[in-house]
C-alpha positions as CSV (number, residue, x, y, z in Angstrom):
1,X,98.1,119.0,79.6
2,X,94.6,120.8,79.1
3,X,91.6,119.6,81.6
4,X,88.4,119.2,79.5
5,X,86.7,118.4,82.4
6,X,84.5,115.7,80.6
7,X,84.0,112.2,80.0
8,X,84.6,109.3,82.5
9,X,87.4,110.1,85.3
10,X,87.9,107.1,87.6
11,X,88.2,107.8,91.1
12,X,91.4,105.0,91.3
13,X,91.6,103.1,94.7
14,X,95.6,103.2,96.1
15,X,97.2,99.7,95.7
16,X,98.4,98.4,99.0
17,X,101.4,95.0,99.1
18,X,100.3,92.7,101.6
19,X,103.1,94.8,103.9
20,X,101.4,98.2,103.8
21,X,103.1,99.8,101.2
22,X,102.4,101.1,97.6
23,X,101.7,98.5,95.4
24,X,102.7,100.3,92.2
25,X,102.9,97.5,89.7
26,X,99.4,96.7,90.5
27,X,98.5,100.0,90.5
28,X,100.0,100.0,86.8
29,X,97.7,97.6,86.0
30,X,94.7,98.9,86.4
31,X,95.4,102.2,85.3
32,X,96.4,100.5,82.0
33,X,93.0,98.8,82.1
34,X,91.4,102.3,82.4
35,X,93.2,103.6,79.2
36,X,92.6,100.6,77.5
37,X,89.0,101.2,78.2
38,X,89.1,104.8,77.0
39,X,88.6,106.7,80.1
40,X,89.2,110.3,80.0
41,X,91.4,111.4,82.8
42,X,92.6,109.8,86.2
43,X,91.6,111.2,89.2
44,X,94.1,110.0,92.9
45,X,94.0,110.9,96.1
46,X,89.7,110.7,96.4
47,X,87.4,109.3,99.5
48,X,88.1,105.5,97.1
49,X,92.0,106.6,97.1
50,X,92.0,106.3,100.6
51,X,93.4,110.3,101.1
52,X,93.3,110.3,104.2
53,X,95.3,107.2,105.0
54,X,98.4,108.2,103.2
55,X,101.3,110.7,103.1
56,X,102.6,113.4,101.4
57,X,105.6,111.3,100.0
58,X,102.9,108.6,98.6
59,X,100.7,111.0,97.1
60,X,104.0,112.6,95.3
61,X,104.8,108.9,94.2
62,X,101.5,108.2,92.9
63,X,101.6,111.6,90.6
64,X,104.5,110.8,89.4
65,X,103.8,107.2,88.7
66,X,100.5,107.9,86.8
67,X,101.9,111.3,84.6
68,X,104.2,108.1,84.1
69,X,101.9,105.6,83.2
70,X,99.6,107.7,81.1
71,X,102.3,109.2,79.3
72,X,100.7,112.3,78.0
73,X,97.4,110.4,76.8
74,X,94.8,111.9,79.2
75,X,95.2,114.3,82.1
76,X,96.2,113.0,85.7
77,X,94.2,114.5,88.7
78,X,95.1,115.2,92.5
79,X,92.4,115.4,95.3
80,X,93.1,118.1,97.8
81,X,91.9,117.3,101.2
82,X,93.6,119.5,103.6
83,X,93.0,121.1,107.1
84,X,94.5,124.3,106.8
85,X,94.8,126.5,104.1
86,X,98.5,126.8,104.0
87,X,98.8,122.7,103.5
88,X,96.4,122.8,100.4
89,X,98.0,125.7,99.1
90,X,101.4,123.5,99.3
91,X,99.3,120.3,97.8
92,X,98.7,122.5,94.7
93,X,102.1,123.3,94.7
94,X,103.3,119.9,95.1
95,X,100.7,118.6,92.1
96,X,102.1,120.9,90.0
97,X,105.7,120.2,90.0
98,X,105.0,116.3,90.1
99,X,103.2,116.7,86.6
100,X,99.9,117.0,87.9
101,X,97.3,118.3,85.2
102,X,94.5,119.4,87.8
103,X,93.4,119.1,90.5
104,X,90.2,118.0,92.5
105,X,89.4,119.8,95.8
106,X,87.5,119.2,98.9
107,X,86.1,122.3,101.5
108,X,88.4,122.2,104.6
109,X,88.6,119.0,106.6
110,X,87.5,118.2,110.0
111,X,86.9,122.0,110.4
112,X,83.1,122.7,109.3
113,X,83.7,126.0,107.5
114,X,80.9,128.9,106.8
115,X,80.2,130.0,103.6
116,X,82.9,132.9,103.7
117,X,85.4,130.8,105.2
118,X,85.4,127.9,102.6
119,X,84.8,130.6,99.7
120,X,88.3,132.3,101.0
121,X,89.8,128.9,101.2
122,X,89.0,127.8,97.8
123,X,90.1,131.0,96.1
124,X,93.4,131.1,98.4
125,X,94.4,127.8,96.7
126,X,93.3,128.8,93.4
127,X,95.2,132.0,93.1
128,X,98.2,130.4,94.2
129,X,98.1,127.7,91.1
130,X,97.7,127.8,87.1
131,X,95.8,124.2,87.8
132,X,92.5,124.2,87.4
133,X,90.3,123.0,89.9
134,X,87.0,120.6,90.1
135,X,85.3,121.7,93.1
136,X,84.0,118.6,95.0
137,X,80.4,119.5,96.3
138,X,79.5,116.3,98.5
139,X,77.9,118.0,101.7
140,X,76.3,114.7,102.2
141,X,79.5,112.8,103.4
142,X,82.0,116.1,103.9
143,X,79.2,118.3,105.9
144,X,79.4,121.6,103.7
145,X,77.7,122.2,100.4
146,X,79.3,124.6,97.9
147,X,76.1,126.4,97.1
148,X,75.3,128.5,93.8
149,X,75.9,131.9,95.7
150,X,79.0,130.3,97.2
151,X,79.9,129.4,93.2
152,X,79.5,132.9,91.8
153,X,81.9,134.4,94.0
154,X,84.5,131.2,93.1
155,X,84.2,131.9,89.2
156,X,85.6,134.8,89.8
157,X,88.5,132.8,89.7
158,X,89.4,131.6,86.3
159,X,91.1,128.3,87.0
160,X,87.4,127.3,89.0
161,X,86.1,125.5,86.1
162,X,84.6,122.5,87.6
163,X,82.3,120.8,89.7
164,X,81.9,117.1,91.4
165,X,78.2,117.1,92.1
166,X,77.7,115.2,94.6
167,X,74.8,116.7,96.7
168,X,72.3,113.8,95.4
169,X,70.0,116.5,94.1
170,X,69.6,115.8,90.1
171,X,68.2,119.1,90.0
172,X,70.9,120.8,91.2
173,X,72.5,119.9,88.0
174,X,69.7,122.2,86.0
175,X,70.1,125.1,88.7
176,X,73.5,125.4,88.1
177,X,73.1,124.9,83.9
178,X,70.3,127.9,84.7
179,X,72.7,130.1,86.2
180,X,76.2,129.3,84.7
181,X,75.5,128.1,81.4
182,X,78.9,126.5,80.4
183,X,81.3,128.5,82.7
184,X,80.8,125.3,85.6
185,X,81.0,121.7,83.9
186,X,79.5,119.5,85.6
187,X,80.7,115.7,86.2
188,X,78.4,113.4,88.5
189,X,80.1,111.9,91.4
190,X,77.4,109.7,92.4
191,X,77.3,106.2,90.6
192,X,74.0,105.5,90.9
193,X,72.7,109.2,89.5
194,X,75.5,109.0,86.3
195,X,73.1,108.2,84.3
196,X,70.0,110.3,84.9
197,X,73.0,113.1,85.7
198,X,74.0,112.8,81.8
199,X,70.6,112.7,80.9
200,X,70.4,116.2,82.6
201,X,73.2,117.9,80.7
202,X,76.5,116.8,83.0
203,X,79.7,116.3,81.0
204,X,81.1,113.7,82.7
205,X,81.4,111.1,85.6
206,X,83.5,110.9,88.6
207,X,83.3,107.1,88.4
208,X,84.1,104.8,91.4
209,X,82.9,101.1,89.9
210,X,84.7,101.8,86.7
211,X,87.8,101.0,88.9
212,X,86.6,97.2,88.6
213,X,84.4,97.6,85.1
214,X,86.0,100.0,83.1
215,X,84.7,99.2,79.5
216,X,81.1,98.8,80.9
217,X,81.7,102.3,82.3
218,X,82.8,104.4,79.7
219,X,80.6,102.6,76.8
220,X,77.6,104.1,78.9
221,X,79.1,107.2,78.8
222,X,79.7,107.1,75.0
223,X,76.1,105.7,74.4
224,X,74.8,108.9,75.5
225,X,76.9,111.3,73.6
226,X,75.9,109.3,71.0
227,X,72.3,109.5,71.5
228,X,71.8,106.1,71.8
229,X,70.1,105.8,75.2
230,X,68.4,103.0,74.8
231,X,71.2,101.1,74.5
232,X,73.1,102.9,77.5
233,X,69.7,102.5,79.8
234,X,70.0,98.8,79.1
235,X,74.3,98.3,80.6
236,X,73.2,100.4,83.3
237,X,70.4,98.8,84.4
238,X,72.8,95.4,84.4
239,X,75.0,97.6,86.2
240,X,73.0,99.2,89.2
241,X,73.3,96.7,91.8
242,X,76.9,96.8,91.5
243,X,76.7,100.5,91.3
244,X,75.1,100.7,94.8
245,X,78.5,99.0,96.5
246,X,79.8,102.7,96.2
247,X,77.5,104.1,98.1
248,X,78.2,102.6,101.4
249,X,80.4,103.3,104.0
250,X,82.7,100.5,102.9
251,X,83.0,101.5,99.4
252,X,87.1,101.4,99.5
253,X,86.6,97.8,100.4
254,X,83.6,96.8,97.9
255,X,85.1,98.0,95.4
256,X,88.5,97.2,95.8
257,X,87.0,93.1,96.0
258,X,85.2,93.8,92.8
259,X,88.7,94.5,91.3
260,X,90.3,91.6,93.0
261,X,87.3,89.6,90.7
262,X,87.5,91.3,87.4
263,X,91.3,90.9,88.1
264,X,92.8,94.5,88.1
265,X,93.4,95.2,91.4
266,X,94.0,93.8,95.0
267,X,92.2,93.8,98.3
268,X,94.5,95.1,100.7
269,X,93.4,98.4,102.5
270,X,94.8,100.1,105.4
271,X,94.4,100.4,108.7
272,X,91.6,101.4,110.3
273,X,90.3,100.1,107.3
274,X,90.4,96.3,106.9
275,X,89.2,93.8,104.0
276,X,85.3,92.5,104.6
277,X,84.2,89.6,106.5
278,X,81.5,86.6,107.3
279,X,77.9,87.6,105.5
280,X,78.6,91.0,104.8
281,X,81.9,89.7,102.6
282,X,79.4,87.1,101.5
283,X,76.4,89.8,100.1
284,X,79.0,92.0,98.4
285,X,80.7,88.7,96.5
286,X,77.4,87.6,95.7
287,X,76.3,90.9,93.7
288,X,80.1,91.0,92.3
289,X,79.8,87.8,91.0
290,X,76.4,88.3,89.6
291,X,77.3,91.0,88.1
292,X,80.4,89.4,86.4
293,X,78.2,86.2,85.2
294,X,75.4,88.6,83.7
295,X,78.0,90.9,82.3
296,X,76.6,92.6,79.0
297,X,78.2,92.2,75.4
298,X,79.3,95.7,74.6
299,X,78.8,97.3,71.6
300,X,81.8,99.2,69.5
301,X,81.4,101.8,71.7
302,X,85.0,103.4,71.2
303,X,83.7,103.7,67.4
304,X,80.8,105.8,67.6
């Protein structure tokens, strides 16, 4: 299936049973909830997946599940976060066979990589797929920025068509537009920038709160292709306190509460990883529920 590479793409969280396995009927669930909602892709495997945590075998299983689940109606997404080169190159081969539409990729892990070396890396991967690939640019939490110099030597690889900007510099958004025109689209992977990032000419949003509030999510979205900013200034200013739960170094386990409260999702994480406590538990409930008793009435935003 094509990759427009716009529109709202949830970053899902990976359902866990109570027993530390997949919990694939809830995981059904909410991805139902997403397409329900209208979302435009599903992205697995990110930093709200919980990559790192789980195995080669799961990952398969939740490609599969979702190509499943979605059933041809938008495209399905795998994060590559790999070491080496040789183990992302087998990632994109592994997406590919399991029905896997694109793919989203990280620089090297753990490794901090020059600009040659993570330039190589990406174009190793990419000439060894037909998937195209977002590049994830988030040098704030991953240590190495993908920068525009870095970017005109990856275009040289058709299948490159993407970005995740995630640097936290809006302005990035117009150096990038400056230089590329349309070749790079663009998708915000900060919550609390989507907004002023759509403003600024980004197709789309790497959502991580949609996972919990998926209409409120994509009728922003919609508002603004639409023109109608008014209207999308006024959900996302409801929204912006629960926005900010992703950006903190417990976003798996904000946001995977907030789902627990909207009712798409569960609250088991794993290990190292574990559900919140005491007052901090307390603050995060306290802007879910907020959030939940405040929530906005939504226009028809899947008919404008």
């Amino acid at each position: 299936m094509q990759v427009n590479w716009k529109g709202v793409m949830p970053a899902v969280t990976t359902k866990f049973t109570a027993s530390d396995e997949l919990d694939l009927h809830m995981f059904e669930v909410n991805i139902n909830a997403q397409l329900d909602a209208g979302v435009h892709g599903i992205i697995l495997g990110g930093t709200l997946g919980e990559a790192s945590t789980l195995s080669d075998d799961e990952k398969r299983t939740l490609v599969r599940e979702a190509v499943r689940i979605v059933d041809g109606r938008v495209p399905v997404i795998i994060n590559i976060a790999e070491q080496t080169t040789k183990a992302a190159i087998d990632a994109a081969r592994k997406a590919q066979e399991d029905g896997a539409s694109g793919l989203m990729m990280l620089p090297p892990m753990r490794y901090k990589a020059d600009d040659h070396e993570t330039v190589v890396y990406y174009k190793a991967v990419a000439n060894s797929t037909e998937l195209p690939i977002m590049v994830y640019n988030n040098p704030v939490d991953y240590g190495i920025e993908i920068t525009l110099d870095m970017f005109e030597e990856l275009i040289e690889c058709p299948n490159i068509e993407a970005v995740k900007e995630s640097t936290r510099d809006l302005s990035n958004i117009t150096r990038l537009k400056n230089r590329f025109g349309d070749r790079i689209k663009i998708l915000s992977g900060v919550d609390t920038l989507a907004l002023e990032s759509l403003f600024m000419g980004a197709e789309g949003w790497v959502a991580g709160l949609v996972c919990a509030f998926p209409a409120e999510t994509v009728a922003i979205y919609e508002l603004v292709q639409s023109g109608k900013h008014t209207e999308a200034l006024k959900i996302y200013r409801w929204f912006l306190p629960l926005l900010e739960l992703d950006i903190n170094t417990k976003l798996v386990q904000n946001i995977k509460l907030a789902e627990v409260k909207t009712g798409i999702g569960t609250e088991n994480v794993r290990a190292p990883r574990l559900p919140l406590i005491g007052k901090e538990r307390e603050k995060v409930l306290d802007i879910i529920e907020k959030g939940i008793q405040t929530r906005p009435i939504l226009p028809n935003y899947k008919q404008l």
